[in-house]
C-alpha positions in Angstrom: -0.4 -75.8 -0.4 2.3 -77.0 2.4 2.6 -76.0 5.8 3.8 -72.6 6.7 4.8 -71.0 9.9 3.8 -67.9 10.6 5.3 -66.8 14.1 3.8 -63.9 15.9 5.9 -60.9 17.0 3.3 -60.6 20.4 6.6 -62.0 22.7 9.1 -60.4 20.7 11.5 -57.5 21.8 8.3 -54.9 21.2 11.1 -52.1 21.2 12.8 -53.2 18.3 10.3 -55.0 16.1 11.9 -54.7 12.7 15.1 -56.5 13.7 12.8 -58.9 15.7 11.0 -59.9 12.4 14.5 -60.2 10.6 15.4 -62.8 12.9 12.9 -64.9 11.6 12.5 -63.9 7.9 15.1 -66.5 6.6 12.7 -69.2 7.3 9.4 -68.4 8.0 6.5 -68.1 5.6 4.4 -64.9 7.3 5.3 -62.5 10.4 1.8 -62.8 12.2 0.5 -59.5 14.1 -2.0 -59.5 16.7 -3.7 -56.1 16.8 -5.4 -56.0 20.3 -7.7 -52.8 21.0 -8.4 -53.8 24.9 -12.4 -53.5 24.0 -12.8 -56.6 21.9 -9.9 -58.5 23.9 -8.7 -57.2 27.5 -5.3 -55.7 26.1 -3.6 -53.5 23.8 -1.0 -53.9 21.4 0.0 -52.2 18.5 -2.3 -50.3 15.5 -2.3 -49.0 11.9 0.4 -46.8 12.4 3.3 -49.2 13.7 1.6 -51.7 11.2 2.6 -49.7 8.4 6.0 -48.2 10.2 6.7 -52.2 10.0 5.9 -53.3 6.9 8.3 -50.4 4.9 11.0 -52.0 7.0 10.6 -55.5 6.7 10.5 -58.2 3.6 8.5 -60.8 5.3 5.0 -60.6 4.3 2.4 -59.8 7.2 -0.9 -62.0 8.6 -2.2 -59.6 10.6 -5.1 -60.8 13.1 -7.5 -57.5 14.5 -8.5 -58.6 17.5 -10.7 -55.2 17.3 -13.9 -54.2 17.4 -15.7 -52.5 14.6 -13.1 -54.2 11.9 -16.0 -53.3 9.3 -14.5 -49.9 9.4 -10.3 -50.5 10.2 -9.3 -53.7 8.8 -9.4 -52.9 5.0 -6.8 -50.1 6.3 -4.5 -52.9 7.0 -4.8 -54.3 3.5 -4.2 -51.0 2.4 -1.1 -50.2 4.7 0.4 -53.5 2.6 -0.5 -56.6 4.9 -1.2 -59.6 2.3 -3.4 -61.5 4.9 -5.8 -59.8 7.0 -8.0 -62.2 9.5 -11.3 -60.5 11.5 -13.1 -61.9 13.8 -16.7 -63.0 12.6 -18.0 -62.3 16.6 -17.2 -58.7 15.8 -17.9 -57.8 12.0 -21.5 -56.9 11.1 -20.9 -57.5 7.9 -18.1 -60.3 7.2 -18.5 -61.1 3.7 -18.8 -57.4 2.5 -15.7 -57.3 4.6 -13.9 -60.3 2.9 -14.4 -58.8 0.0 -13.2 -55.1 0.3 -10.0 -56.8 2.1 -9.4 -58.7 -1.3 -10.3 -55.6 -3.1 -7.8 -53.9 -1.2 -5.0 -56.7 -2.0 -4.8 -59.2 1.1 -5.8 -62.0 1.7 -9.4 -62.6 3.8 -9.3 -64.3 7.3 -12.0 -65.1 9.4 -11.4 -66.4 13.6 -13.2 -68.0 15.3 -13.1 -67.9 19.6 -12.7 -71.2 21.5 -16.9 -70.7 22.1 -17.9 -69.5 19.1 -19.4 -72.6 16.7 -17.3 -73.3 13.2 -21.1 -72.9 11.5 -20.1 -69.2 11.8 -17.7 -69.6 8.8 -19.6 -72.0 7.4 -22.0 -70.2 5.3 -19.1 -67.7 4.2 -16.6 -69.9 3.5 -16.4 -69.3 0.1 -15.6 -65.6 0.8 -12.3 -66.4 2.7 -9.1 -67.3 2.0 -8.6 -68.5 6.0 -9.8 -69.8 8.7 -8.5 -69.3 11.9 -9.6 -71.2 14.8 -8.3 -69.9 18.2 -6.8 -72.9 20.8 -6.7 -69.9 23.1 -8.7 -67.8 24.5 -8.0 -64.1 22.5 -6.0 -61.6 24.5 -2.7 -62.9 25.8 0.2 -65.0 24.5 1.8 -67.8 26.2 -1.5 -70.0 27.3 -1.5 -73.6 26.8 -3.4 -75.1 23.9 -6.7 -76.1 24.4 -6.9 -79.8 22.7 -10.6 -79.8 22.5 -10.2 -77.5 19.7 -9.0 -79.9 17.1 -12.7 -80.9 16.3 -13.6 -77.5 15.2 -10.1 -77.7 13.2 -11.3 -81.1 11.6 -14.5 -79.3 10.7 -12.6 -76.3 9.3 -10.7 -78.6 6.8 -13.9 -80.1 5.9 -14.9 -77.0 4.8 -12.5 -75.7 3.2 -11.9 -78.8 1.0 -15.6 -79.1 0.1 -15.4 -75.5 -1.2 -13.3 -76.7 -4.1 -11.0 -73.4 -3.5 -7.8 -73.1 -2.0 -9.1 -71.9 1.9 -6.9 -72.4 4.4 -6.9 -73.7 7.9 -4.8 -71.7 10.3 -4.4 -72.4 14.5 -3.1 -69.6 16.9 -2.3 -70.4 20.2 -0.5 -72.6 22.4 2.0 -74.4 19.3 5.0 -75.9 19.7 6.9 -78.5 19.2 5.0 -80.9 21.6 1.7 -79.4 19.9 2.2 -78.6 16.1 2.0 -81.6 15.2 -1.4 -82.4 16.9 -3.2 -79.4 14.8 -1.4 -81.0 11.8 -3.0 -84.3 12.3 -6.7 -82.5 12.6 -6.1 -80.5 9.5 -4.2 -77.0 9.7 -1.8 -76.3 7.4 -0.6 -72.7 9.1 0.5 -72.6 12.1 0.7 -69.3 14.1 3.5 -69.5 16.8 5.1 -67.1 19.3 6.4 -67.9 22.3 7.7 -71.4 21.1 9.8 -68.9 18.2 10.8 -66.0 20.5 12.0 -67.1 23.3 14.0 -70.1 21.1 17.9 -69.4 21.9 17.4 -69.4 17.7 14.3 -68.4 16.7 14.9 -68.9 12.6 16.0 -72.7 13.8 12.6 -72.7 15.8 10.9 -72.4 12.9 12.4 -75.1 10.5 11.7 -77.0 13.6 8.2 -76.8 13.7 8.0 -77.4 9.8 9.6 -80.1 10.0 7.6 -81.9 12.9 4.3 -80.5 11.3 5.2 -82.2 7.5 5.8 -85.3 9.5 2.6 -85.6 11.2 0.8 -84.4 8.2 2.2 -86.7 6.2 0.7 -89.7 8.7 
């Protein structure tokens, strides 16, 4: 599997998201949505209902990341509102490989994040249950922080893991990415890249993207 770019819609024009996400679909790979519930992480975005508003308006297929509490109980909704990749966060699920497997049952994909604090031997034990996962090089909540290059240990690990599983997991970073930056998580092993403010606030954010494809394959390829 290559590199894919999966920008996230957190700094786009939140009044007009559809046409936001169609600035990007010509050459990105996912449109990423961060689901904040201002319990889990200290603010609020969108939910369920402007998920699914979304997705009947758009082509682009959805990674959406719940940033919630209790995702037990509401992420399988998201698989069911028509999001192919659905990533929880294994600090909050009580259950996460029940979870990973009602979100495949429901038709997405099966993410689990990890917090800059939180050890990669979370995901260790359920890695075979995922499809993803997603180490943060931010702290959850907010976009625009810088990356936190102490992170790209854990992404190392992640790889490890997912490569000694024998199935195709993979390794997703979300936070901080751009051009100066991609290329760093490439080197340590991600192979989807979650960027937003890099993409949105590009005078072409379609361009962006190719962009960072380009400068992830080449450091990749190294």
């Amino acid at each position: 599997m290559g590199i894919q770019i999966s920008p996230s819609i957190l700094n786009s024009d939140l009044s007009n998201l559809a046409a936001e996400v169609r600035r990007i679909e010509s050459t990105a790979d996912w449109v990423h949505v961060d689901v904040m519930d201002n319990h889990f992480v200290p603010n609020l975005t969108l939910g369920l209902p402007v998920v699914e508003s979304l997705l009947a308006s758009v082509s682009i297929p959805a990674d959406c990341h719940l940033m919630i509490e209790d995702p037990d109980r509401w992420a399988p909704a998201y698989a069911e509102a028509g999001a192919k990749s659905v990533t929880f966060h294994v600090e909050a699920a009580r259950n996460p490989v029940t979870l990973a497997r009602d979100l495949r049952a429901a038709g997405a994909r099966a993410g689990a994040a990890i917090k800059p604090g939180t050890s990669i031997e979370s995901v260790r034990d359920i890695a075979r249950e995922l499809d993803m996962i997603l180490i943060m090089t931010v702290e959850p909540g907010f976009g625009g922080q810088a990356f936190m290059d102490d992170m790209m240990g854990k992404v190392t690990e992640a790889r490890r893991i997912a490569d000694s599983s024998g199935l195709d997991i993979w390794v997703q970073v979300d936070g901080g990415i751009d051009a100066r930056t991609i290329g760093i998580a490439a080197e340590a092993g991600a192979n989807v890249f979650v960027a937003g403010s890099a993409v949105y606030r590009a005078d072409d954010p379609a361009d962006m993207v190719s962009r960072l494809r380009a400068l992830a394959e080449a450091a990749a390829a190294q």
